[in-house]
Each structure stands twice: as structure tokens, then as C-alpha cells.
C-alpha atoms as a printed R data frame, in Angstrom:
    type eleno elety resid chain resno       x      y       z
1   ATOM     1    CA   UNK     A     1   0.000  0.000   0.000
2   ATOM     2    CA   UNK     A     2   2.848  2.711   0.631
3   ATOM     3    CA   UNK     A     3   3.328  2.908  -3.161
4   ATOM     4    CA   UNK     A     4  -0.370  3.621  -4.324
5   ATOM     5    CA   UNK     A     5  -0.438  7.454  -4.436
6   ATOM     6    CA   UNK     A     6  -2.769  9.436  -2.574
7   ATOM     7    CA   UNK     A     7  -5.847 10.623  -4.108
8   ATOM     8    CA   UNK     A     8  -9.627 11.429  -3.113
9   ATOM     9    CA   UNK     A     9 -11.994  8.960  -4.266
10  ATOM    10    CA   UNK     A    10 -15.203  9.528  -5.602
11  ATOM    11    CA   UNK     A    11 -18.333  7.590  -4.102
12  ATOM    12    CA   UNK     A    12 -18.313  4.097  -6.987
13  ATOM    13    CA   UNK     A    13 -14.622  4.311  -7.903
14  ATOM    14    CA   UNK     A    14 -12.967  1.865  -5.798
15  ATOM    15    CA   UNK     A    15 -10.980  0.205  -7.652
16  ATOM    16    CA   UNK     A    16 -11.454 -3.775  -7.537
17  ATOM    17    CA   UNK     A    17  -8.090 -4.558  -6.666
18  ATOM    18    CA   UNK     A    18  -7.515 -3.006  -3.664
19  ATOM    19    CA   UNK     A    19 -10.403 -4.406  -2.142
20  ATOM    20    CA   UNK     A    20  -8.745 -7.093  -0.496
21  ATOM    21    CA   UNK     A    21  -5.911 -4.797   1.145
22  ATOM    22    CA   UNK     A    22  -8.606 -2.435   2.332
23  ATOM    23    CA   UNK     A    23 -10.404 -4.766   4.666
24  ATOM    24    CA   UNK     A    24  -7.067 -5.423   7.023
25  ATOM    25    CA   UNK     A    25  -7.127 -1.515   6.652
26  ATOM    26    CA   UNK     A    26 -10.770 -0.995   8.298
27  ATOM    27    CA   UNK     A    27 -10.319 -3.467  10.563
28  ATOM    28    CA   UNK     A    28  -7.550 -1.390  11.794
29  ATOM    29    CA   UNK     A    29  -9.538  1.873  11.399
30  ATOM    30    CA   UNK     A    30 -12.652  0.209  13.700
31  ATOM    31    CA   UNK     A    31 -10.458 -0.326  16.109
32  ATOM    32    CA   UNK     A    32  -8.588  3.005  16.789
33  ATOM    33    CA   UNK     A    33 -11.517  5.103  15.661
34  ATOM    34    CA   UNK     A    34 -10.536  6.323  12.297
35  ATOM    35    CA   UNK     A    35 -14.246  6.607  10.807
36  ATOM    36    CA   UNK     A    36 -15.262 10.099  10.358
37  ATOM    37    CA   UNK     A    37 -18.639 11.253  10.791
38  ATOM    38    CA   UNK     A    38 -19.828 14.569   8.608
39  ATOM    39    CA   UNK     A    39 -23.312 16.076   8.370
40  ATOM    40    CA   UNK     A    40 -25.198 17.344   6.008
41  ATOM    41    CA   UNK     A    41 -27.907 20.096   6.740
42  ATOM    42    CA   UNK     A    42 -31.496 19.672   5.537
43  ATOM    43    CA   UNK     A    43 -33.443 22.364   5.557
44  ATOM    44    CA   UNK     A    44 -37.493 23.258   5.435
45  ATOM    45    CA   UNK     A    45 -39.433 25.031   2.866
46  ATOM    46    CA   UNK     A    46 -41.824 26.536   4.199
47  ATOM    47    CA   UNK     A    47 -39.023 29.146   5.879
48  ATOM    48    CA   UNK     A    48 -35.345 28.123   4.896
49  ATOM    49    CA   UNK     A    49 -34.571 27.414   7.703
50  ATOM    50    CA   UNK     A    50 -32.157 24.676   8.975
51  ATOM    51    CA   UNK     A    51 -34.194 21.526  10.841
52  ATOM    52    CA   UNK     A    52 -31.217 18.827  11.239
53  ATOM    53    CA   UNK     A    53 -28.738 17.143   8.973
54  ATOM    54    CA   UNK     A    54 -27.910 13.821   7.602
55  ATOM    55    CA   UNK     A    55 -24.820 11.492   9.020
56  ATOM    56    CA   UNK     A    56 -22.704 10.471   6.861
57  ATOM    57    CA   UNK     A    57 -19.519  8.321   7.201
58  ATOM    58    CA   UNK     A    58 -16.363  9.369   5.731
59  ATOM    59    CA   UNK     A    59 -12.225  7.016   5.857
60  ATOM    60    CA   UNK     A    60  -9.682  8.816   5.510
61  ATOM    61    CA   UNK     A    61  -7.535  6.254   4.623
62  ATOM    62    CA   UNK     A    62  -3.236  7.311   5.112
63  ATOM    63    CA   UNK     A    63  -2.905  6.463   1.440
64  ATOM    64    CA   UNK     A    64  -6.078  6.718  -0.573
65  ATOM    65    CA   UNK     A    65  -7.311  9.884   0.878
66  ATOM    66    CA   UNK     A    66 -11.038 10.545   1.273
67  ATOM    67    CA   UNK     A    67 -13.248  6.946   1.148
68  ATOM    68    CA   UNK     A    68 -16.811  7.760   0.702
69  ATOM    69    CA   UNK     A    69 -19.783  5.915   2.053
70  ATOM    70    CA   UNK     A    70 -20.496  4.060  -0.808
71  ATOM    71    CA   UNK     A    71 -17.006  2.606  -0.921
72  ATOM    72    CA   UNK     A    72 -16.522  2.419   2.492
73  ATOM    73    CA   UNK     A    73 -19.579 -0.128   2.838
74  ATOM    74    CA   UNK     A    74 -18.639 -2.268   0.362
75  ATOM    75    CA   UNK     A    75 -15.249 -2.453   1.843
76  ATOM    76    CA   UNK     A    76 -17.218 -3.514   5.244
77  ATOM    77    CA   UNK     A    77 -19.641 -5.605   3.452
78  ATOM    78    CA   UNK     A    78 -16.726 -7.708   1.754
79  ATOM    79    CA   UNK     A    79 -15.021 -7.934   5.409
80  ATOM    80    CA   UNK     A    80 -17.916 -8.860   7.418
81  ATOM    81    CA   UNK     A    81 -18.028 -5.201   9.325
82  ATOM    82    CA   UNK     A    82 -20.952 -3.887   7.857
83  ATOM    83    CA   UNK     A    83 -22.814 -4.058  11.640
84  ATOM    84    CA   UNK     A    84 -19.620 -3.098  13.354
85  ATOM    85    CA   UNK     A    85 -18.777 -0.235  10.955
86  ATOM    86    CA   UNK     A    86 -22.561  1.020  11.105
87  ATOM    87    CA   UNK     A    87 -22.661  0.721  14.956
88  ATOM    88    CA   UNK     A    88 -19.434  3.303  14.974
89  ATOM    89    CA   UNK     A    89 -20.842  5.534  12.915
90  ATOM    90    CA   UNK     A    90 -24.288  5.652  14.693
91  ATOM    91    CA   UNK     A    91 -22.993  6.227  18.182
92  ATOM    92    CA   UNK     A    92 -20.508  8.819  16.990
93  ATOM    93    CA   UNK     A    93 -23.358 10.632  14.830
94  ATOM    94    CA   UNK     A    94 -25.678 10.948  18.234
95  ATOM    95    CA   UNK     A    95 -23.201 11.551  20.798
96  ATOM    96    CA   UNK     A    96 -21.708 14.653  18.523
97  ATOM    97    CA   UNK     A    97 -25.184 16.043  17.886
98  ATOM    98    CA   UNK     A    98 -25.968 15.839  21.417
99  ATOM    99    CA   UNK     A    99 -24.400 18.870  21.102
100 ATOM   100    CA   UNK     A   100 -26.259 20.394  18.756
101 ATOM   101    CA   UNK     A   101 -29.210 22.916  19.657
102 ATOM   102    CA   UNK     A   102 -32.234 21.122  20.267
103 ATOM   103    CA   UNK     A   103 -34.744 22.059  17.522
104 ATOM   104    CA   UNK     A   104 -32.032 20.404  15.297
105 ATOM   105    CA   UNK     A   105 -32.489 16.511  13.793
106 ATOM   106    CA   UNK     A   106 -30.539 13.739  13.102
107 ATOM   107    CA   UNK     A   107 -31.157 11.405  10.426
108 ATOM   108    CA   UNK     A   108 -29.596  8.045  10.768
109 ATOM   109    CA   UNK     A   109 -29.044  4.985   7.640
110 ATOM   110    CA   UNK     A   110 -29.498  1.823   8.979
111 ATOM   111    CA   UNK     A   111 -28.251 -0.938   7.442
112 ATOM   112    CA   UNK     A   112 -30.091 -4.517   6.722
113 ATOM   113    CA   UNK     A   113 -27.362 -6.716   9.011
114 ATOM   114    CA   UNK     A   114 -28.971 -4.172  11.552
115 ATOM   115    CA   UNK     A   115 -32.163 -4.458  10.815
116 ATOM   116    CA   UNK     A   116 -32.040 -7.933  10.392
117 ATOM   117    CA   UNK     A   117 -31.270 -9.111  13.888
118 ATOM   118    CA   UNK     A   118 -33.969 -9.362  16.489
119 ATOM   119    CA   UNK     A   119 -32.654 -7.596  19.171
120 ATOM   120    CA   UNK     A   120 -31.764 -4.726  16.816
121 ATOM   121    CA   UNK     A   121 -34.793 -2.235  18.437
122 ATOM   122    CA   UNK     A   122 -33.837 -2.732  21.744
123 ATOM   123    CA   UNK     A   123 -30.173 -2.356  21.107
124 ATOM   124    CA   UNK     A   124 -30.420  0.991  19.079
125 ATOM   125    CA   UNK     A   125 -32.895  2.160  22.202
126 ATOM   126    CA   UNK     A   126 -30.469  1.292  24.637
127 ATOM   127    CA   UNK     A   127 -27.614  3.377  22.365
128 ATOM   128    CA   UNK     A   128 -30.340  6.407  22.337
129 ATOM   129    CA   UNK     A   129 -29.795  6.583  26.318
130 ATOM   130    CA   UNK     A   130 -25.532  6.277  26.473
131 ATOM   131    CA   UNK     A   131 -25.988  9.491  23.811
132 ATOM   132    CA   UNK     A   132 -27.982 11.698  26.090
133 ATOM   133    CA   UNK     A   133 -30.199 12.318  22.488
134 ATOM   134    CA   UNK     A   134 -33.827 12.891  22.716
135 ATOM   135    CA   UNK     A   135 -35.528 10.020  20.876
136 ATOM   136    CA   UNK     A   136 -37.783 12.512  19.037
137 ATOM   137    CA   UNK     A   137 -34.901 14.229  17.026
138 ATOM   138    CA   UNK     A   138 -33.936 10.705  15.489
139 ATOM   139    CA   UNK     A   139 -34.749  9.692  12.083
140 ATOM   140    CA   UNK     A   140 -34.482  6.409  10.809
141 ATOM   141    CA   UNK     A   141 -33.214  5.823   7.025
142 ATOM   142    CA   UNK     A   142 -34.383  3.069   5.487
143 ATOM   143    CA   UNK     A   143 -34.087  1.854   1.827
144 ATOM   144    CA   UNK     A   144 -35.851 -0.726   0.136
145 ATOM   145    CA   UNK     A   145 -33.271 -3.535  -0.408
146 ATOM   146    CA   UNK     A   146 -33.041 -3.113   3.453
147 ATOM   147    CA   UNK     A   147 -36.626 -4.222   4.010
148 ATOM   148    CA   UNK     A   148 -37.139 -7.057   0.969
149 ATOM   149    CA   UNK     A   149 -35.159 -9.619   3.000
150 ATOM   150    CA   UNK     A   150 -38.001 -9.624   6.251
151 ATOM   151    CA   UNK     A   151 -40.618 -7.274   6.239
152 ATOM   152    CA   UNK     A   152 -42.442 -7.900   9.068
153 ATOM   153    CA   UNK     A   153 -39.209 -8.549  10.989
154 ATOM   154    CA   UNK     A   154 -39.028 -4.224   9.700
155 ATOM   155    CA   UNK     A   155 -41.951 -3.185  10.491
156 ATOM   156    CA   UNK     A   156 -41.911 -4.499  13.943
157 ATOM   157    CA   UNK     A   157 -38.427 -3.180  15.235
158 ATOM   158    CA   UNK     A   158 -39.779  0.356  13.269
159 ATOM   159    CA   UNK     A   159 -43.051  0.142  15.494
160 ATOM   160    CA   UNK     A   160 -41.298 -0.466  18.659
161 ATOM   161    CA   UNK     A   161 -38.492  2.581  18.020
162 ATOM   162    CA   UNK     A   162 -41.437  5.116  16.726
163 ATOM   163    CA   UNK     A   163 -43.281  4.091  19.775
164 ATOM   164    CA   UNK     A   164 -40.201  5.915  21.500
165 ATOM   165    CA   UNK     A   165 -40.365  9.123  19.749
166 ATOM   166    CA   UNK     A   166 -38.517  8.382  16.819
167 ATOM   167    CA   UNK     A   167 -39.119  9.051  13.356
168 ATOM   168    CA   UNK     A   168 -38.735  6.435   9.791
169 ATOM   169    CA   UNK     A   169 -38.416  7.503   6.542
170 ATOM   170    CA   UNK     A   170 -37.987  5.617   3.309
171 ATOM   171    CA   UNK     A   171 -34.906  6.661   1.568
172 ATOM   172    CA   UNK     A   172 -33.656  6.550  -2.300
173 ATOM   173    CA   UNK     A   173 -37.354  6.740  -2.694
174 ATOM   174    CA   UNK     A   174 -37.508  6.033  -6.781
175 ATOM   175    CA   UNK     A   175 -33.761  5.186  -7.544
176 ATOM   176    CA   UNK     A   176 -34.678  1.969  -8.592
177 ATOM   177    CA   UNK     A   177 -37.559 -1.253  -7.995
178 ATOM   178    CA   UNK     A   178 -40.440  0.863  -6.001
179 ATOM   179    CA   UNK     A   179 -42.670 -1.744  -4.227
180 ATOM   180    CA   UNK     A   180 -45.476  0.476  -2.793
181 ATOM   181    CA   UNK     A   181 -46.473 -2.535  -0.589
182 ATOM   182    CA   UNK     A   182 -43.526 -0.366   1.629
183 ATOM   183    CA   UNK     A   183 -45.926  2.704   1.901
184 ATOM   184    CA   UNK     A   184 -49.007  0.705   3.418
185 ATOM   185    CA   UNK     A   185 -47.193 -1.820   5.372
186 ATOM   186    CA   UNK     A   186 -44.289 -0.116   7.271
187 ATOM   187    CA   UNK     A   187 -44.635  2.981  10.257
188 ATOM   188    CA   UNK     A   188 -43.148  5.679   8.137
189 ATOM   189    CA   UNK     A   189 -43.155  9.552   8.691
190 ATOM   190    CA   UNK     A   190 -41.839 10.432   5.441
191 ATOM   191    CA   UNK     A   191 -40.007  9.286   2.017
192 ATOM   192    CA   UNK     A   192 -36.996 10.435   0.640
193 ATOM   193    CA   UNK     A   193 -36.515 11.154  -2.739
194 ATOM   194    CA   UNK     A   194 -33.588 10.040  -4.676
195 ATOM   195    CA   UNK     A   195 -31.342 12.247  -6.619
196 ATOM   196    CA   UNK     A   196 -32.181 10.877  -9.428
197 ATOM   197    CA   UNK     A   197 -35.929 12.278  -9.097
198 ATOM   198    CA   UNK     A   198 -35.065 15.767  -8.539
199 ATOM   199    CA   UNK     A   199 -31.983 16.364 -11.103
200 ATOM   200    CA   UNK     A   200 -34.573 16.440 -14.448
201 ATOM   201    CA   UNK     A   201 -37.601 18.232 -13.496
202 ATOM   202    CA   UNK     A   202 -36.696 22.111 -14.411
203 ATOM   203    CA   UNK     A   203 -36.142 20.598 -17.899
204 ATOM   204    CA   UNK     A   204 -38.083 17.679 -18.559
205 ATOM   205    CA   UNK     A   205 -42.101 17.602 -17.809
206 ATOM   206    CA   UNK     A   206 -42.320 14.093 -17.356
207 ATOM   207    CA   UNK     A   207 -39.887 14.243 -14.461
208 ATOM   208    CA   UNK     A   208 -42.222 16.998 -13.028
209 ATOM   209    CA   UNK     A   209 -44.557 14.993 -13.595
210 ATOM   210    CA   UNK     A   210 -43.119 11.823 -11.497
211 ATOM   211    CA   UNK     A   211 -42.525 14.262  -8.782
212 ATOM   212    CA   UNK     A   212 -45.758 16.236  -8.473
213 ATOM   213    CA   UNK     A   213 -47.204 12.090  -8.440
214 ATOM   214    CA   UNK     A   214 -44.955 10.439  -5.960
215 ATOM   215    CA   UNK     A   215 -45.686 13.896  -3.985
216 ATOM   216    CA   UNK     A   216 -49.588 13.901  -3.955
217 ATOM   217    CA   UNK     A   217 -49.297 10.065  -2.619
218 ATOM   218    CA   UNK     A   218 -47.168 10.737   0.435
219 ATOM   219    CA   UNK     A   219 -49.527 13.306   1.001
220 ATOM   220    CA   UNK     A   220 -52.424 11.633   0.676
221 ATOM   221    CA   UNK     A   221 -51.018  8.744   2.675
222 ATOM   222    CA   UNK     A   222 -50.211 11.554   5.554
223 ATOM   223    CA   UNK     A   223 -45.922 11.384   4.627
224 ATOM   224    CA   UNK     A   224 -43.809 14.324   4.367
225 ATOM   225    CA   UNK     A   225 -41.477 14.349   1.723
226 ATOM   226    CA   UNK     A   226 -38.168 15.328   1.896
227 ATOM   227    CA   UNK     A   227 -35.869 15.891  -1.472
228 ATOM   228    CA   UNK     A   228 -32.088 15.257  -1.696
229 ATOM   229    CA   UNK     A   229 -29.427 16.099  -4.329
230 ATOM   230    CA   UNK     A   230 -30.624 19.864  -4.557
231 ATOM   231    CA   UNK     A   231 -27.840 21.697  -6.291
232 ATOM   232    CA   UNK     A   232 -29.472 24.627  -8.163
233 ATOM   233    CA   UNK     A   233 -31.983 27.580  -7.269
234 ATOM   234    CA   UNK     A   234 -34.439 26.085  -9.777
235 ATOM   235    CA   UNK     A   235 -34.659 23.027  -8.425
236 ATOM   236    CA   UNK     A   236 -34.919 23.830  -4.674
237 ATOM   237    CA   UNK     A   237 -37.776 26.550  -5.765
238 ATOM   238    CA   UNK     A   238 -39.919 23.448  -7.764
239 ATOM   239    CA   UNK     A   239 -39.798 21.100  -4.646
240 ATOM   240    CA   UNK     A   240 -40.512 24.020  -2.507
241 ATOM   241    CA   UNK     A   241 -43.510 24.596  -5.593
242 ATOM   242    CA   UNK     A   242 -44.491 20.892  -5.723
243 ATOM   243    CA   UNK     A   243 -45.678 20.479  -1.989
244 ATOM   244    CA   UNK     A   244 -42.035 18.918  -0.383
245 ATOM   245    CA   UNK     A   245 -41.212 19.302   3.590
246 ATOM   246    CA   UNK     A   246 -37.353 19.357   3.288
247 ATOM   247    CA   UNK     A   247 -34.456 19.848   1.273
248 ATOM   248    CA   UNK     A   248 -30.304 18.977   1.396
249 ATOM   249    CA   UNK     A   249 -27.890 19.297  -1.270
250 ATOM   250    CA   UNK     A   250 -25.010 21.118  -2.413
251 ATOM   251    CA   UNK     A   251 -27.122 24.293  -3.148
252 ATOM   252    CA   UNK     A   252 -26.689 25.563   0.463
253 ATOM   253    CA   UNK     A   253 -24.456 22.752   2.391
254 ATOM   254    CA   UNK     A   254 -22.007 19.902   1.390
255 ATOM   255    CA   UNK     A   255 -21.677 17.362   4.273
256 ATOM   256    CA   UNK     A   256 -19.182 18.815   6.930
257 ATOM   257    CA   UNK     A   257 -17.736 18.360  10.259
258 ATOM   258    CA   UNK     A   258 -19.614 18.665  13.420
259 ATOM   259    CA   UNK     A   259 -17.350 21.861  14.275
260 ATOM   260    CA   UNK     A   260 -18.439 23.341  10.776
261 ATOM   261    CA   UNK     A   261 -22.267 22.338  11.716
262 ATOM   262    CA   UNK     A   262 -22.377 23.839  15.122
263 ATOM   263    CA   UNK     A   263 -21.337 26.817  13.879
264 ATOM   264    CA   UNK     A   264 -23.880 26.723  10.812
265 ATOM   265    CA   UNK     A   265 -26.626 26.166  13.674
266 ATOM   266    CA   UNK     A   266 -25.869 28.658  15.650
267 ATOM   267    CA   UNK     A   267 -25.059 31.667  12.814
């Protein structure tokens, strides 16, 4: 590894072959720490104003540089970590915004080893009281793939953390196989929309279309919707047009650290 040269890699770019080298790596990362946490802001329309922000885990890896999320989990998936590695970054996430001021949120991605094990309410409960985080500024992130492999099993560790105050959305909502089955079966507060559903609709009336539709059913179903991957004016005014809660992107915020968000919050 000393003779790879350091570089930033973007989210999807790993390449194959140092796949294999990387998992000793993380295993070494785990266990002194070495996972980054950054946050990016959402933000309401109705006033602009910030609400809370999403964790997101970042490696900065000695030789590599910056290892996104995307990367990172594969990494963790191919090592067996996945649960370990999301654990980390879920206990780091709530103790640092702790410190945040408390009309701020936290949204949290869960993973399907997580959700997959039985105990996996009562565990994340029990890590909501060694934060010192009220339950009711928690938001679950949940995608689709997560919930095909036991959907009751979902829907009943869901029920028994809303029933403390938290809240569950359903995230990458239209990057890829919807099953609305999801919307009627599972606790949610709100859906997420993908990037992918936001990036065409100042330009394309079909994807205005798909938006003011997936919109007018989480409304009618009593969801909030919340739109990521804002990164122009134009776009953040047609969700704001179309009826959506929230917003995050690169228009106002690109993940940070939590120094970087407390002062955000408090400017």
C-alpha cells in the first residue's frame, strides 16, 4: 500500500483490486476510531430554515485519501463489518449532535445486518440513552433492499423505536424497484426522494410529472417528503412549488464536520 499514491476517491470508484488490502485496513480503522462522521444540513421550505442534517460516514484512509460511504460499505460488506462499521458511525453521529441545539435533527441509515437481527430495536434504544439524544430528534433511514429480506421482521423493530419518539423515513425513494407494498405496510413519517428524481424536473415535464405524483401520494397517505441532491436555485424553488417538507444538497451545504455544523446552527 505505501506505493499507491494518494488521491480522493469519488463515491463508486474503488478500484477492484484493492479491495482485499482495504479490509485489514478498516479493521484497523474500527479499532482506533478512524471513521469520520460529517453532516449534512437539511433544511425546510416553508421558511429556509435549517431543521437537522444527515450522518454520513467518511475514511480517511493514510494512502487513498477521502473513502466515501459508498465505498466504504462495500469495503465492510466484503469484510464482514458492515454491523460493526454502522454501529461506529451511529454512536458517533448521536453523541456529537448531542451537542447540537435542540430544535435540530438527526437522520440516521441503517443498514439490513442491523435491521435484520432481532434484538436490533432494543439495542439501538439502549444506544439512544448512552448518547444523552432525545428520541424525538432521530430519524431512521431506510431503503428498500433493506426491508425485501423480512418485512415484518421491519416493520416491527420500526413500530417499537417510533413508539419511543422516533421518526422512519424511506430513503432513495424512486432510484430503482419501487414496491409500494412499503408505503401501506411499514410505520413511516416520510419518504426520501432520490437524486435521481429531482436532477430532471426544471427541464423535462415528465420528471415533473413523477414528482408532483410520488408527492400527492405521500400526502395523501399523511408522509412528508423530503428531497435530496438539490444543487441549483431552480430546483430547490420546484420542490418548494411541488408540496415537499425538506431539502439537502449542495445548493446551500455539502456534508461537513460537526465543528463546521455547530457553527452553521448557531449563525
Amino acid at each position: 500500500m505505501g506505493d499507491i499514491p494518494r488521491r480522493t476517491l469519488r463515491s463508486g470508484e474503488l478500484p477492484a483490486g484493492l479491495s482485499r488490502a482495504l479490509e485489514g485496513d478498516l479493521v484497523t480503522a474500527l479499532g482506533r476510531g478512524e471513521i469520520e462522521v460529517l453532516f449534512q444540513p437539511q433544511f425546510s421550505c416553508a421558511d429556509g430554515r435549517m431543521v437537522g442534517a444527515e450522518a454520513l460516514a467518511r475514511w480517511q484512509h493514510p494512502t487513498l485519501g477521502e473513502i466515501g460511504a459508498r465505498d466504504l460499505f462495500h469495503i465492510a460488506e466484503k469484510a464482514h463489518l458492515v454491523a460493526p462499521l454502522s454501529r461506529q458511525v451511529v454512536a458517533q453521529a448521536m453523541q456529537q449532535a448531542s451537542q447540537w441545539p435542540e430544535h435540530l435533527g438527526l437522520a440516521l441509515n441503517i443498514t439490513p445486518e442491523e435491521l435484520a437481527e432481532r434484538s436490533f430495536a432494543q439495542d439501538f434504544a439502549s444506544g439512544i440513552g448512552r448518547s444523552n439524544i432525545a428520541p424525538s430528534r432521530l430519524t431512521l433511514e431506510i431503503t428498500e433492499d433493506v426491508l425485501l429480506r423480512d418485512l415484518d421482521l421491519a416493520a416491527e423493530a420500526l413500530a417499537a423505536l417510533r413508539h419511543i419518539g422516533l421518526r422512519v423515513a424511506l430513503d432513495d425513494f424512486g432510484a430503482g424497484f419501487c414496491n409500494f407494498r412499503y408505503l401501506k405496510e411499514l410505520p413511516l413519517d416520510a419518504i426520501k426522494l432520490d437524486r435521481s428524481m429531482v436532477v430532471g424536473i426544471c427541464r423535462d415535464e415528465r420528471d415533473l410529472a413523477v414528482l408532483r405524483a410520488i408527492v400527492g401520494l405521500a400526502h395523501a397517505m399523511g408522509l412528508e417528503v423530503v428531497a435530496e441532491g438539490i444543487e441549483t436555485e431552480a430546483q430547490r424553488d420546484a420542490v418548494i412549488a411541488e408540496g415537499c417538507s425538506y431539502w439537502q444538497g449542495f445548493l446551500r451545504a455539502a456534508p461537513m464536520r460537526n465543528d463546521d455544523m455547530l457553527r452553521m446552527a448557531r449563525g
